[in-house]
N, C-alpha and C positions, 0 to 999 in steps of 0.2 A: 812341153816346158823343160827349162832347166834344171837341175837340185844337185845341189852338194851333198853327201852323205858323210860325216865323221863317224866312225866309227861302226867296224864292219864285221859285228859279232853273231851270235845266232840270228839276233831280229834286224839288223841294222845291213848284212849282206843282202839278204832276201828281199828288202822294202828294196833295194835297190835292183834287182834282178827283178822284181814283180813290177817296177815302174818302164825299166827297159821293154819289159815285153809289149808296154800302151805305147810305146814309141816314144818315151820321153829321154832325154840327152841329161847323162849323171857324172858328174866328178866325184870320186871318193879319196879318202885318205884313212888313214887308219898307222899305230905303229908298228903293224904288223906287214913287213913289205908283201908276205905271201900271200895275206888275203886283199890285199891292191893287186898285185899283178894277178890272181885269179878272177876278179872283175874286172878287169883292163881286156882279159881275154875273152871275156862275156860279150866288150864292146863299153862298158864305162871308160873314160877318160880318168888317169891314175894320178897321184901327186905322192911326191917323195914327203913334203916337210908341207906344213900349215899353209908356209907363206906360198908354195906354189900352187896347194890347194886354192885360196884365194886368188890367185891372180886369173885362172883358168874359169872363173865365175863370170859370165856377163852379166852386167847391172841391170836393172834391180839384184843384187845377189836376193841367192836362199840357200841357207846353211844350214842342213837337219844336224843335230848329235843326237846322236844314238850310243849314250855310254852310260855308265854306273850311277847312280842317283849320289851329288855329296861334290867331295872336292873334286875329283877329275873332270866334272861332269864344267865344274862350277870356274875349275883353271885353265878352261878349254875355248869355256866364251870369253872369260875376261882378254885371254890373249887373241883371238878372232876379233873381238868389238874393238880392240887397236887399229884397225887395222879394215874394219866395212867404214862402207858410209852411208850419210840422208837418203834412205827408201828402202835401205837392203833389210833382208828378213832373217830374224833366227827364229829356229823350230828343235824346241827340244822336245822330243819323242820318248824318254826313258819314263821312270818312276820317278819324278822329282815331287819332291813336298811342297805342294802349290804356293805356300806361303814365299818360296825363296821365288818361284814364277812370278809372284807382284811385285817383289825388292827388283828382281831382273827388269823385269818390265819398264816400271818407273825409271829405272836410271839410264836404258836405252832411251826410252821415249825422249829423253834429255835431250837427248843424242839425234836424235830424229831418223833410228834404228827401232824395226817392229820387231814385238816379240810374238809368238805362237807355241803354245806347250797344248801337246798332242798325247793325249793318254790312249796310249795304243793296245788292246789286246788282240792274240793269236798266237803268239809264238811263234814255234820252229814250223807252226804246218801253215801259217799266214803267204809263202810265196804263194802255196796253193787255195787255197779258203781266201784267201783275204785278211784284211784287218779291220776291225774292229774301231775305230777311231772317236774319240770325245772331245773337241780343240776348244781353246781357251785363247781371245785375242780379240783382235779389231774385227768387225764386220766387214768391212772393203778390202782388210787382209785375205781373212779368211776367204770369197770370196775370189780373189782374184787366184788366189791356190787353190784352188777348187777343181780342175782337172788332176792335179796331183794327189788329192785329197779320193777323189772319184776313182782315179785306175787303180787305187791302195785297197779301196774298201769292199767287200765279199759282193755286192751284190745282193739284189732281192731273193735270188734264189728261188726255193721250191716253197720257200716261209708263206703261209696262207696272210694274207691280207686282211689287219685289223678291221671291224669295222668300224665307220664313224671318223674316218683318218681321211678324207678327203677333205680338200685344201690344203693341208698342212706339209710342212718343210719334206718336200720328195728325198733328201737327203737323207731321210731317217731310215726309213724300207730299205735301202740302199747300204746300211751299217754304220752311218758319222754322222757326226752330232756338230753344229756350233752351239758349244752347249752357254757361252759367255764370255764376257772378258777373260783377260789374263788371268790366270789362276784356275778358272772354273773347269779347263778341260781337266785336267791335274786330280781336282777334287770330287768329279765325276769318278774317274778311273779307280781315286782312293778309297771309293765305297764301294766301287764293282769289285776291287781285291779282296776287301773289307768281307764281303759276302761270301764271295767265293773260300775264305775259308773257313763259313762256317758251312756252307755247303757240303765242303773238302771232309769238314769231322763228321759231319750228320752221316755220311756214306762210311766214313770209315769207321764207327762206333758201332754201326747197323753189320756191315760184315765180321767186326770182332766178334759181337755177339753169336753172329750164324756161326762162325769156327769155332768157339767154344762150349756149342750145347749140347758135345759130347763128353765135356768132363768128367769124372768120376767122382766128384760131389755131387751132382746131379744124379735120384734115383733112375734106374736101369730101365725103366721105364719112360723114364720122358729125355733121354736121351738121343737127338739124332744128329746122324754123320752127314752133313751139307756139302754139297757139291757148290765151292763159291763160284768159280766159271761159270757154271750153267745157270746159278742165280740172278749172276749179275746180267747175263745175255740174257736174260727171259725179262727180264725187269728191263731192258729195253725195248720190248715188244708189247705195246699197249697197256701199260701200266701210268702210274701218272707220275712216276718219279725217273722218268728219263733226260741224260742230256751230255754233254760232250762228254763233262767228268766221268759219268757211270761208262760211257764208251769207253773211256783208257780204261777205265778200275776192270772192264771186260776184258781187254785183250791184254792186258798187266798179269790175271789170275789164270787165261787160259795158255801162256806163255809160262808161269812161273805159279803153282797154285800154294805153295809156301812164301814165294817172295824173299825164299832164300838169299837173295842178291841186296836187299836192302836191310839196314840197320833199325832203321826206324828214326834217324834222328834228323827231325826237320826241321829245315832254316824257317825264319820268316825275312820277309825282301824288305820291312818299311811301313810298308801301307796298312798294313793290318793295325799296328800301333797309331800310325798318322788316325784312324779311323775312330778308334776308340778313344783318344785324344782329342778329336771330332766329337764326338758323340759327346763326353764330358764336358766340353766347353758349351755346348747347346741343350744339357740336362738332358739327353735325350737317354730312356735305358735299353743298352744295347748288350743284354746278358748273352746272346748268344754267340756274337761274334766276339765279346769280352772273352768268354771260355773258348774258342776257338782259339784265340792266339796265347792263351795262359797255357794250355794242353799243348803246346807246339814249345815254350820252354820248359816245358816237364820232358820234353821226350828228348830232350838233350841228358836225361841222368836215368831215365830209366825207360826200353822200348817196350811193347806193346802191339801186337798183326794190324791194331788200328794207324801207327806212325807207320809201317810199312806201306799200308794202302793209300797213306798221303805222298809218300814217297813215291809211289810207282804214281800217281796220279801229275807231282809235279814235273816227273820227266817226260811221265807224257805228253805233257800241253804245251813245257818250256824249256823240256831238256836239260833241265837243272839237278843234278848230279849232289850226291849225298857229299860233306864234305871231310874229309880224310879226319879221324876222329886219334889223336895220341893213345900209343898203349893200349885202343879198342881192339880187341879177337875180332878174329870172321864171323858174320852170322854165321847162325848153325840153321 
């Protein structure tokens, strides 16, 4: 199949070099000409400006964006949907707040233009692993993008096989979900973030701890020196708390075992809040991902080995780079 890609950043290059490899035929654009012409060299098909992107589309188009969750994201379709017509697809792949996926939706649909919002996880190592996929949209859409959907997503792998999962959607073993209409893939994704950081604190609160129970408030006797490295690698060898994150927080400590390189002060993307915002409106109590992203605006004023270990955790998965702090000294 066909696919347009806009925009071609860490995750948005990759879905399109990992589609190339199933055989699939991709236009990209992006306003960055160097990362068009470096997949033009791949073998994607380049466009200078929108309108040649679109023209270079055979109908039914399919138009992914792949960019920032908010206005760019939002000033991207409006001037694309000028411009598709009756049957063409958009597919937005970012973090967008499923809520604006249904305003989109609705006023495509008008239009008799499909919408598809793709809650993608993998990151920067998804060319290789795959991606993770939760789509939100029509059934017949979804569906007919289904081989695109299929060469995107990791595969069954070496994953043992639930039992009691026969008959059920093959698609799932497979890593993607139709999880719903419009919106649902979106709000799928906004809890798997949701979780993930409180996963992200649970791990980094448990190694503050290990580094610190050598203090010297602590008597001289119950004090020990932790090797974090070889904690974290051991704790993914038959333990019951294993899983990708504790694999970066491994090869993060055995690489840097102070983490000298990070500040500690960590963004949050959106979804963490969209979540607990979530959870509010449905009374549901969500104390631990509520403190997950509460601990994530403290470490904007004051760090802690445990902001560090989220830090080296989110470059790990997504390459997301601490961001330049005014008048902050160098870690020490």
């Amino acid at each position: 199949m066909q696919l347009g890609m806009i925009g071609l950043g860490r995750m948005g290059g990759n879905i399109v070099r990992r589609l190339m490899r199933h055989g699939h035929s991709t236009v990209v654009y992006d306003k960055d000409a160097k990362a068009v012409a470096g997949l033009a060299a791949d073998g994607a098909t380049g466009s200078a400006t929108l309108e040649e992107f679109i023209s270079k589309l055979e109908r039914p188009r399919t138009a992914w964006v792949m960019l920032p969750a908010g206005h760019i994201t939002e000033t991207t379709i409006d001037k694309i949907a000028g411009v598709m017509q009756e049957g063409d697809v958009f597919i937005d792949g970012g973090n967008t707040f499923w809520q604006d996926d249904v305003r989109r939706g609705k006023a495509l649909k008008a239009r008799g233009i499909h919408y598809v919002d793709v809650g993608t996880s993998g990151g920067v190592w998804g060319l290789d692993r795959g991606y993770c996929m939760m789509i939100g949209g029509e059934k017949a859409v979804v569906d007919r993008l289904d081989p695109i959907f299929a060469a995107l997503a990791p595969g069954a792998g070496e994953i043992p096989r639930t039992e009691g999962r026969e008959g059920r959607d093959p698609r799932i073993e497979q890593g993607y979900i139709h999880a719903g209409p419009v919106g649902a893939g979106h709000f799928v994704k906004m809890i798997h973030n949701g979780i993930e950081y409180g996963l992200m604190q649970a791990y980094a609160e448990g190694f503050d701890i290990l580094k610190n129970a050598n203090i010297d408030a602590l008597p001289a006797d119950h004090r020990y020196d932790f090797d974090l490295a070889d904690i974290a690698e051991v704790w993914r060898r038959g333990s019951v708390i294993p899983s990708w994150l504790l694999d970066l927080t491994s090869t993060a400590l055995a690489d840097s075992p102070q983490l000298a390189e990070y500040s500690g002060f960590v963004e949050d993307s959106g979804e963490g809040r969209w979540t607990v915002n979530a959870a509010i409106d449905e009374a549901v109590p969500a104390e631990v991902l509520t403190a997950a992203l509460y601990t994530r605006f403290r470490s904007r004023r004051e760090h802690t080995f445990a902001e560090k270990i989220l830090s080296a955790m989110r470059a790990g998965f997504g390459g997301h780079k601490e961001p330049k702090q005014p008048g902050a000294s160098k870690p020490k």
